[in-house]
C-alpha positions as CSV (number, residue, x, y, z in Angstrom):
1,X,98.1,133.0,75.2
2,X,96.4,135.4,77.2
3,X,98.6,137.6,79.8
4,X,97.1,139.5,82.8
5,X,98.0,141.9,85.0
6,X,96.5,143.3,88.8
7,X,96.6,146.4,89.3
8,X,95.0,149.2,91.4
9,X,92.8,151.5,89.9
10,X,94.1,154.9,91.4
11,X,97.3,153.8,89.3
12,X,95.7,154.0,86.2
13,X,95.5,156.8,83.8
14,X,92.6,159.0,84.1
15,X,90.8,157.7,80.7
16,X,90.9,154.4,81.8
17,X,89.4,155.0,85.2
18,X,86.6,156.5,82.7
19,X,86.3,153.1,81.4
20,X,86.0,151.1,84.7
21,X,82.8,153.6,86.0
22,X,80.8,153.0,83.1
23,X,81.2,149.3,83.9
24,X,81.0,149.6,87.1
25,X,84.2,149.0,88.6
26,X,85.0,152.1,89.3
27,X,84.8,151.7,93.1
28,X,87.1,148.8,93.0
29,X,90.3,148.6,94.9
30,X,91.9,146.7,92.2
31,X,91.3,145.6,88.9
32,X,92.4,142.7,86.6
33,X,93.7,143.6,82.9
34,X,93.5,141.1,80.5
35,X,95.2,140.8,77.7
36,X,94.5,139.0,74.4
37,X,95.8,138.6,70.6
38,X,92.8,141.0,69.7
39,X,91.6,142.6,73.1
40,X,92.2,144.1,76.4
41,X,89.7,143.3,79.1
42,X,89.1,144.5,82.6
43,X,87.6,143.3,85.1
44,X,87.5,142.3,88.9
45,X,90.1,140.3,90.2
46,X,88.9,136.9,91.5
47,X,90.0,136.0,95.2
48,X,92.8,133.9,95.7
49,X,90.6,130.8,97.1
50,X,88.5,131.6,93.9
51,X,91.5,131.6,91.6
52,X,93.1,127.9,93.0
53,X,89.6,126.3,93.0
54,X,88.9,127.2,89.0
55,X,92.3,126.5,88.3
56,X,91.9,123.0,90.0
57,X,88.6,122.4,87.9
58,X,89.9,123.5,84.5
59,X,92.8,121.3,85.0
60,X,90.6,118.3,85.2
61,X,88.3,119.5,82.1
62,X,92.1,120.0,80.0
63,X,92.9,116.6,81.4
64,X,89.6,114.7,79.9
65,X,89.6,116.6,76.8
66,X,93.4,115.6,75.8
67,X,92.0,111.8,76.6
68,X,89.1,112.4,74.8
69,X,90.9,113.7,71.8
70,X,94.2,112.0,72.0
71,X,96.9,115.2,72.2
């Protein structure tokens, strides 16, 4: 299961920083880290409103596919 962390950018090691301007997020506040069984991604935190709204939606789609499949 994927765990995340929010955290701001000036708090992270130099290297990393590296990282976040060749994606462009270096000019972000804060950043998002993402962390899987195989990788580690970054990117920009969604807004709060953002985060409630998808989580709302996903619920629903988890909802019809346990009916659909029978878990």
């Amino acid at each position: 299961m994927p765990r995340s962390l929010t955290i701001e950018r000036e708090n992270l090691p130099e290297v990393v920083q590296g990282w976040l301007r060749a994606v462009n997020l270096g000019e972000e506040e804060t950043v998002e880290l993402i962390f899987t069984d195989r990788e580690v991604l970054l990117r920009r935190p969604p807004s709060p409103h953002l985060r409630e709204w998808a989580k709302s939606i996903s619920d629903k789609y988890d909802q019809v596919f346990r009916e659909l499949t029978g878990i």
